[in-house]
C-alpha positions in Angstrom: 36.4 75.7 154.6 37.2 72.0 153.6 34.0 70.7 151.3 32.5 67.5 151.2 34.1 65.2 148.2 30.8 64.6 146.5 30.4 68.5 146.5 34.1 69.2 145.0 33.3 66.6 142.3 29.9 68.1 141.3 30.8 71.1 141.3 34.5 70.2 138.7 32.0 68.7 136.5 29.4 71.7 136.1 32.5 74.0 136.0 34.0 71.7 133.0 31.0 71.6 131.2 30.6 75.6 131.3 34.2 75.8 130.3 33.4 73.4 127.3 30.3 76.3 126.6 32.4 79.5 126.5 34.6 77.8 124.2 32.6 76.1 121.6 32.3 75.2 118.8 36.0 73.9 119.0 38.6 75.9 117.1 36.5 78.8 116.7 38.0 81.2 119.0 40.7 83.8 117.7 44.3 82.8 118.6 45.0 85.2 121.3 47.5 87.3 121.1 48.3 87.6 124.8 50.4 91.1 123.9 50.7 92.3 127.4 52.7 88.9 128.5 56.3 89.3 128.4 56.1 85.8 128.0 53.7 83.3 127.7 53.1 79.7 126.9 49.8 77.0 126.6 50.4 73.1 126.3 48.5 70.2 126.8 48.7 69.0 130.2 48.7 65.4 129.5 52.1 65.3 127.3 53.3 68.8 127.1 52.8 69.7 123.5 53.1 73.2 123.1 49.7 74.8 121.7 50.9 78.6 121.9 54.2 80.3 122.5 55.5 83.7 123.2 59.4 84.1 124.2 58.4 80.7 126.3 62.4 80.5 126.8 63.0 83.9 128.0 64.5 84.1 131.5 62.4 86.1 134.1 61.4 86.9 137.5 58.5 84.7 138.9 57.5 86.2 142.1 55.7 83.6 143.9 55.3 81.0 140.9 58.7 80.2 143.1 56.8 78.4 145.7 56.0 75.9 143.0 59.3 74.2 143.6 59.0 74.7 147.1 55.4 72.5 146.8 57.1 70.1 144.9 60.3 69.5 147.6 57.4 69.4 150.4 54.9 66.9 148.8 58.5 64.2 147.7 60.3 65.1 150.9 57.5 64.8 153.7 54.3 63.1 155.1 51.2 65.7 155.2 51.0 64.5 158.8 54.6 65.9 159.8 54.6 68.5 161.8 57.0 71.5 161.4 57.9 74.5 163.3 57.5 78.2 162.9 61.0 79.7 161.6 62.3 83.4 163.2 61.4 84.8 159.6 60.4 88.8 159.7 57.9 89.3 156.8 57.7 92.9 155.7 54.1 94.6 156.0 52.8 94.1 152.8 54.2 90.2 152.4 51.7 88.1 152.2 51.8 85.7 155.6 49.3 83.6 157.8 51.7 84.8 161.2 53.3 81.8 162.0 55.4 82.6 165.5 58.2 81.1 166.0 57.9 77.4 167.1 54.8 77.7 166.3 54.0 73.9 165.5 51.6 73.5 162.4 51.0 70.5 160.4 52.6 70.0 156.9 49.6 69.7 155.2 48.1 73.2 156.6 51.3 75.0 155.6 50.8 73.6 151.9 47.7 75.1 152.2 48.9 77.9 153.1 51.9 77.8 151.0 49.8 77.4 147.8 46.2 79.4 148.6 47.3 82.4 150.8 50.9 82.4 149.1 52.1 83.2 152.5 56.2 83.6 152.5 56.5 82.7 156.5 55.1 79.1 155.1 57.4 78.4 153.0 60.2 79.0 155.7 58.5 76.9 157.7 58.5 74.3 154.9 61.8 74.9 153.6 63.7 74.6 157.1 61.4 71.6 158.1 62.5 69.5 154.9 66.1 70.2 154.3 66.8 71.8 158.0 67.9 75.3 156.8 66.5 78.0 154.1 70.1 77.5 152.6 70.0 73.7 152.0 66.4 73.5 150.5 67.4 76.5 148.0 70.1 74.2 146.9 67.9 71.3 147.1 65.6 73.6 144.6 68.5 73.5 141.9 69.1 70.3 141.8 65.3 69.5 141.6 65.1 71.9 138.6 68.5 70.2 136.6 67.2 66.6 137.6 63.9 68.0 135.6 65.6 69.4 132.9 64.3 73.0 133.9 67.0 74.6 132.0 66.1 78.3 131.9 65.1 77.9 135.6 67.3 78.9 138.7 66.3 79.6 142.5 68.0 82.1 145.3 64.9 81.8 147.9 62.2 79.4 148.6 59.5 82.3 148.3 60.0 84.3 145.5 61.5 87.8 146.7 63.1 89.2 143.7 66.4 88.4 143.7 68.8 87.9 140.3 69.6 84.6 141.0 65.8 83.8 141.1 64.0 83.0 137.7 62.7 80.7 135.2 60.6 80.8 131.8 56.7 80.3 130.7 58.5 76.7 129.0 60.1 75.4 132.3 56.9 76.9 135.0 54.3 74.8 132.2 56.7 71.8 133.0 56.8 71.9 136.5 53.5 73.1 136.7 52.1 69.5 134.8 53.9 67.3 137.0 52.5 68.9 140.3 49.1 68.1 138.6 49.9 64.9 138.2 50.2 65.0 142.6 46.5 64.1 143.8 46.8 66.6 147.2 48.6 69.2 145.1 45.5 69.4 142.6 42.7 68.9 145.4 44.8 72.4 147.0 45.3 74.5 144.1 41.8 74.4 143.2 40.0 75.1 146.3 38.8 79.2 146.6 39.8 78.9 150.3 40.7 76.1 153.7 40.7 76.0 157.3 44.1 75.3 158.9 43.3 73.4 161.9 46.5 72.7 163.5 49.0 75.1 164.5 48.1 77.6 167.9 44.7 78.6 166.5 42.3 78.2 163.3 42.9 80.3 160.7 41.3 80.6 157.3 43.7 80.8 154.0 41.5 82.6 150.7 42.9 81.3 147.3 45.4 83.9 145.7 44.2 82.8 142.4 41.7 85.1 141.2 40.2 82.5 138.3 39.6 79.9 141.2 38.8 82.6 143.6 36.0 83.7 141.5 34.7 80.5 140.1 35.7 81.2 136.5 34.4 78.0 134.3 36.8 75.2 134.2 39.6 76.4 136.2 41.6 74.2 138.7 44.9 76.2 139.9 47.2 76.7 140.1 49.5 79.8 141.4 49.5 83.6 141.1 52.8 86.2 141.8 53.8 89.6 142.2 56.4 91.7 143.0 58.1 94.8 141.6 60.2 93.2 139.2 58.5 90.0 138.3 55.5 92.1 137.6 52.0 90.1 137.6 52.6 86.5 137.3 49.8 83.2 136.6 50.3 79.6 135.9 46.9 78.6 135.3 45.1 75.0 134.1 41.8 74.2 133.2 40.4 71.2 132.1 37.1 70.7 130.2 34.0 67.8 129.9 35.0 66.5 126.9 38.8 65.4 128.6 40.9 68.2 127.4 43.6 69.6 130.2 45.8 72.5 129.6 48.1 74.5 131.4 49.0 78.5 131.3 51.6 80.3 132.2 51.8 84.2 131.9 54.4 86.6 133.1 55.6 89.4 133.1 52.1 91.2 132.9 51.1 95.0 133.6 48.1 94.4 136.3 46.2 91.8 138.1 42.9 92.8 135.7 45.5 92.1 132.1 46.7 88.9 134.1 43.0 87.6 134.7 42.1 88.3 131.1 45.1 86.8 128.9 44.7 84.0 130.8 41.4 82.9 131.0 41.6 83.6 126.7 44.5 81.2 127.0 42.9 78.8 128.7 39.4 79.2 127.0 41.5 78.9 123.6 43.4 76.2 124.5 40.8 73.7 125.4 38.8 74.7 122.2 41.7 72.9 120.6 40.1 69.7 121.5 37.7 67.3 120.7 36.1 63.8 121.7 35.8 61.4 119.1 34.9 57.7 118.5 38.4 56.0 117.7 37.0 51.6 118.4 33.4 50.3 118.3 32.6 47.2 119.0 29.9 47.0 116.2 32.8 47.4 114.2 35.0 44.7 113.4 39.3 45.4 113.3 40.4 41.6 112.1 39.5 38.3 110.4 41.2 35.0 111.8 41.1 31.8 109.8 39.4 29.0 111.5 41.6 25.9 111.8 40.7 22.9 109.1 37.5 24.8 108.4 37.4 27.0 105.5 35.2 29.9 107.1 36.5 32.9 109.1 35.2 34.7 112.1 35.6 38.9 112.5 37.3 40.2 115.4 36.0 43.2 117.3 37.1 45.6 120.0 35.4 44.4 123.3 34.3 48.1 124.1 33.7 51.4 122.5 36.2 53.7 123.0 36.3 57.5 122.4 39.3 59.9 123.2 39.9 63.3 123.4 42.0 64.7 120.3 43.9 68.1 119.6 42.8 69.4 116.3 44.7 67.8 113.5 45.2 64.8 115.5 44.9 61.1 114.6 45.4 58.2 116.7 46.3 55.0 115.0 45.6 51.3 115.3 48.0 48.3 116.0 46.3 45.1 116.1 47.6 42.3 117.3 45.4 39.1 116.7 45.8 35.4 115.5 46.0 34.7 111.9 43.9 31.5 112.8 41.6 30.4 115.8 40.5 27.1 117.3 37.7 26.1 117.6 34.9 25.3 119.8 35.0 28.8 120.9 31.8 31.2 122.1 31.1 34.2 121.0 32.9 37.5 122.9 36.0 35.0 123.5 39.5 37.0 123.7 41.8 36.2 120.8 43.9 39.2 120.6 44.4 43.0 121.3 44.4 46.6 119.8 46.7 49.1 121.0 45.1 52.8 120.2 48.4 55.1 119.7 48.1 59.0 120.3 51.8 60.1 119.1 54.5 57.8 119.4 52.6 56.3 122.8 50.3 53.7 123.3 47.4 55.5 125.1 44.7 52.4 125.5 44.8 49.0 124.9 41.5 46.9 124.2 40.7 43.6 123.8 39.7 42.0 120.7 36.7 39.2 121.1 35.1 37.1 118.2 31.9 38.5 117.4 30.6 35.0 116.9 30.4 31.5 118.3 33.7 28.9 116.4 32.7 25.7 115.5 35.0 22.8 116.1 36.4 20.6 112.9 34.7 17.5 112.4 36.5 14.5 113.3 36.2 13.6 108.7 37.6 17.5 108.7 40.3 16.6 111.3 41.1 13.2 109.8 41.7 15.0 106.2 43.9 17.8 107.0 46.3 15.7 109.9 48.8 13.8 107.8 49.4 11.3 110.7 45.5 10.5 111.1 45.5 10.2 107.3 48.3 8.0 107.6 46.6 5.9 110.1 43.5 5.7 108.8 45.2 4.1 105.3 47.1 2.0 107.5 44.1 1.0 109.5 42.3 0.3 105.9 45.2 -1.5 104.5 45.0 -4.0 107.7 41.4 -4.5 107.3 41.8 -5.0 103.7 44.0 -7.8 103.8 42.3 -9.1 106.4 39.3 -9.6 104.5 41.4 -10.9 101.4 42.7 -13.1 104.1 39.4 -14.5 105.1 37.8 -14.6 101.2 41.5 -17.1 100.0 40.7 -19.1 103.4 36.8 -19.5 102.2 37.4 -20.3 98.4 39.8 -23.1 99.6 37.7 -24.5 102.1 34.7 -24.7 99.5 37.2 -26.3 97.3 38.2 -29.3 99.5 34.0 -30.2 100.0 
């Protein structure tokens, strides 16, 4: 059943911040060796670096990590309010399926559902006629999605996941697909939910997440897709993201059984957050800059407006650009904006804060104003050079008129 916001939100947090438990303190957990993967790959969720790598390039069956693309086509391509029509697809007995009949008509956003929780294949039919009008036109929709992405290693025969040769991908390109579809607010809120109500179509039906890490609550988990089949073997592109900011995605395949593909990645996940950790990088106690105050010889510090603390990978630094005046006029209050500072994570600006004086400018005096202005100086000799000849004027006109009495 669809929860309440306030619930889903509670319940992230307390899941983050027993995610952030099992992994502390930061760094300490052993690198795991994730040895019954085929393949295997953790990076940051935010920009993709790559935290821990095994064959992430090598070419494999996904199973139903397939239905990733297929998400991704749906949620660019169509309106969640679109309504599509059961397809004449035959699922085999032990497919996994939410019995769509033909022309059945079911809302877009309930076969997503079902597309992503219940993995069912007669949904992503459905989806996959709906947005390019036949299963042959969205697969080759699929491939030029992938090339427009750069998925390299990645190539699509169906929009399910049956095994088929012409149907793979890697760890590397399923991490990179698997980050952008979190970036998609409805694709996150989906992936993350144990179960839904699809409330359209001829009848109710209730979809349980595939996913057994979301499925069972484990600490900090938010999606995203299992898979299975014969050839893929057991397939999970997890994420998990933690209180103190850090994100990460998974991705294991090729693994023996659903109980080795539950363990490797929850140590993935566990390990990879541990990689992170909040620190103070600006304080506004703390000045960054001085700035000359014009025709008066003091200076005035320059301090972030805010505090600001950011998550960090082990080994990280972010740097400092400022950008402030080398001098200031005054009269100017206290916590006035002068400038900024750009916090840089990489080669990317990550937050940019403004830079306030920490206390009040004085304005020059007009003596201070008169001194350093080479035209009021000029005046004021001028003005003085008047005056003094018109006093020299008025002494000569005196002396002679005491003269003549």
């Amino acid at each position: 059943m669809r929860s309440g916001p306030t619930l889903r939100l509670l319940c992230a947090a307390m899941a983050a911040l027993a995610l952030v438990a099992h992994a502390s303190p930061a760094g300490a957990q052993e690198r795991p060796a994730l040895d019954g993967a085929a393949s295997a790959i953790v990076v940051d969720a935010r920009d993709g670096t790559v935290l821990l790598a095994k064959n992430p390039r090598a070419r494999r069956s996904i199973a139903s990590a397939t239905k990733l693309m297929t998400a991704l086509l749906t949620l660019e391509r169509s309106r969640s309010s679109r309504v599509f029509a059961g397809t004449d697809y035959q699922a085999g007995p032990a497919e996994s399926k939410i019995n769509l009949r033909r022309g059945e008509r079911m809302r877009v956003g309930d076969l997503l559902e079902a597309l992503l929780l219940e993995s069912a294949n007669d949904a992503a039919v459905a989806l996959a006629q709906g947005v390019s009008g036949s299963r042959e036109a969205f697969v080759s929709d699929m491939n030029a999605r992938a090339r427009q992405l750069g998925l390299r290693g990645t190539s699509y025969a169906n929009p399910i996941g049956l095994d088929d040769p012409g149907n793979y991908s890697t760890a590397a390109d399923l991490a990179a697909l698997a980050r952008r579809l979190l970036r998609n607010r409805r694709f996150s809120s989906i992936v993350r939910r144990p179960s839904a109500e699809l409330r359209s179509g001829s009848r109710p039906r209730i979809v349980r997440n595939r996913n057994e890490l979301v499925r069972e609550g484990v600490p900090g988990v938010t999606g995203v897709k299992t898979g299975h089949t014969g050839t893929a073997g057991y397939v999970l592109v997890g994420s998990a993201q933690a209180a103190n900011g850090a994100r990460v995605v998974s991705v294991v395949l090729g693994e023996a059984s659903e109980a080795a593909r539950r363990a490797e990645s929850i140590a993935a996940l566990r390990w990879g957050v541990a990689q992170y950790r909040r620190e103070p990088v600006l304080s506004a106690e703390s000045p960054v800059a001085r700035a000359g105050v014009e025709l008066r010889s003091e200076r005035v510090a320059l301090a972030p407006a805010r505090d600001l603390n950011l998550t960090l990978r082990r080994g990280q630094r972010a740097r400092k650009r400022v950008r402030a005046p080398r001098e200031v006029e005054g009269p100017l209050p206290a916590g006035r904006r002068v400038g900024t500072v750009d916090v840089i994570k990489g080669d990317r600006v990550v937050r940019r804060v403004a830079l306030v004086t920490t206390s009040a400018v004085q304005a020059a005096s007009l003596p201070q104003r008169i001194l350093h202005s080479p035209a009021a100086l000029l005046t004021l000799v001028a003005l003085l050079a008047i005056l003094l000849g018109v006093l020299t004027l008025v002494w000569r006109r005196t002396r002679v008129g005491g003269g003549a009495g």
